[in-house]
C-alpha positions in Angstrom: 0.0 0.0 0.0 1.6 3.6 -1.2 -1.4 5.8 -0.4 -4.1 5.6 1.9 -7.2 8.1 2.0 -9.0 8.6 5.2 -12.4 10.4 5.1 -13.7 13.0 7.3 -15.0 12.2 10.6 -14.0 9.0 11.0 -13.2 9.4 14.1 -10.0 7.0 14.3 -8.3 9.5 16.4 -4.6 9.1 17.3 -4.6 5.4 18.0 -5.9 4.9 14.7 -3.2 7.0 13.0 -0.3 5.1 15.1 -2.1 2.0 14.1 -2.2 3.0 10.6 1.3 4.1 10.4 2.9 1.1 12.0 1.2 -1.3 9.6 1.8 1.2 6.5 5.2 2.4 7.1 6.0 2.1 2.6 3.2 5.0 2.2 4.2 7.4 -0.4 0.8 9.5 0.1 -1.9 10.0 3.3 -4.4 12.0 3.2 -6.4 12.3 6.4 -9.7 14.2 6.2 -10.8 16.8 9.0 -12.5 15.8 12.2 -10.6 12.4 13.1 -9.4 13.4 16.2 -6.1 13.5 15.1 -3.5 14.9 17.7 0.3 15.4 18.3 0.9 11.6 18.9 -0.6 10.5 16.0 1.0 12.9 14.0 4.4 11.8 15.4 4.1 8.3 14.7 3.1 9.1 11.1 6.3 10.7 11.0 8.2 7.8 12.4 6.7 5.1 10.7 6.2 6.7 7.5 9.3 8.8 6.5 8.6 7.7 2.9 5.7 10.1 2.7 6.0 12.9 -0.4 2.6 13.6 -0.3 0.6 14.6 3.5 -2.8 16.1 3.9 -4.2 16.4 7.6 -7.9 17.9 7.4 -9.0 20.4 9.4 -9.6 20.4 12.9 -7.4 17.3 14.0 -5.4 19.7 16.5 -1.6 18.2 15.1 0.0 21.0 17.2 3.5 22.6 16.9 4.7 18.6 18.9 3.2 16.8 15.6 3.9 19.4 13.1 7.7 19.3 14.4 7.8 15.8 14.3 6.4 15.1 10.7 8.5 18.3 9.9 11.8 16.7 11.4 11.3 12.7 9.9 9.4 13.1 6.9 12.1 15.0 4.8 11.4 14.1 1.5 7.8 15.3 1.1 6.8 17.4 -1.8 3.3 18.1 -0.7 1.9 19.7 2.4 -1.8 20.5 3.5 -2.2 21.2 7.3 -5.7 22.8 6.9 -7.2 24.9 9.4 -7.7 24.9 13.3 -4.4 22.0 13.6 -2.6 24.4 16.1 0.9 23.9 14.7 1.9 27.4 15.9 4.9 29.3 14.7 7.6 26.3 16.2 6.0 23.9 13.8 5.6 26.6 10.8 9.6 27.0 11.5 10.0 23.0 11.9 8.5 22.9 8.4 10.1 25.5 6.8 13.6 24.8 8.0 13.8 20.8 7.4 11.2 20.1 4.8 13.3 21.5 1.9 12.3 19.4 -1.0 8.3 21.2 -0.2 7.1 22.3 -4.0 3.4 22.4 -2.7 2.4 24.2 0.7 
C-alpha cells in the first residue's frame, strides 16, 4: 500500500493513525480528512513510521500541534506536498519545523 485516504470524521483518532502508520510504514501518500481526532501523537508516529511520505494532507480540525507538526517536519524529509488545513494548532515552532527541514516542499 503507497497511499491511503481517510475520510472525514471518521473518528479513528490518534490510536488509529499510530495504528495505521505502524502497519503502513511504505506509504508514499496520506491523506487524512478533517474531524478524526487526530493529535500530536498520531502525527508523530506518522512521521516515524512513515518517513517515505512525499505527499501529506491532515484535514482540518485534527489539532496536530506545533509537537506533531515538528515531528512530521523533522522525519518526513522528502515530502513534496503539504496540506495542514485549518484549526491544527501547529503554531509558529511547527511553521519554523517545516520550513527549515522540509526543503524538498514544491506544494504548501
Amino acid at each position: 500500500l503507497t497511499s491511503l485516504i481517510i475520510g472525514k470524521g471518521n473518528g479513528n483518532g490518534s490510536d488509529g493513525a499510530i495504528a495505521i502508520a505502524r502497519h503502513c510504514t511504505g506509504l508514499t501518500s496520506l491523506s487524512i480528512g478533517k474531524d478524526n481526532h487526530i493529535e500530536g501523537d498520531g502525527a508523530k508516529a506518522i512521521a516515524q513510521y512513515c518517513q517515505g511520505l512525499m505527499s501529506l494532507t491532515i484535514g482540518a480540525d485534527n489539532q496536530i500541534g506545533s509537537y506533531g507538526a515538528t515531528a512530521i517536519a523533522q522525519r518526513c524529509t522528502n515530502l513534496t506536498s503539504l496540506c495542514i488545513d485549518k484549526r491544527n494548532e501547529i503554531g509558529s515552532d511547527g511553521a519554523a519545523a517545516i520550513a527549515h527541514h522540509c526543503r524538498k516542499l514544491k506544494q504548501i
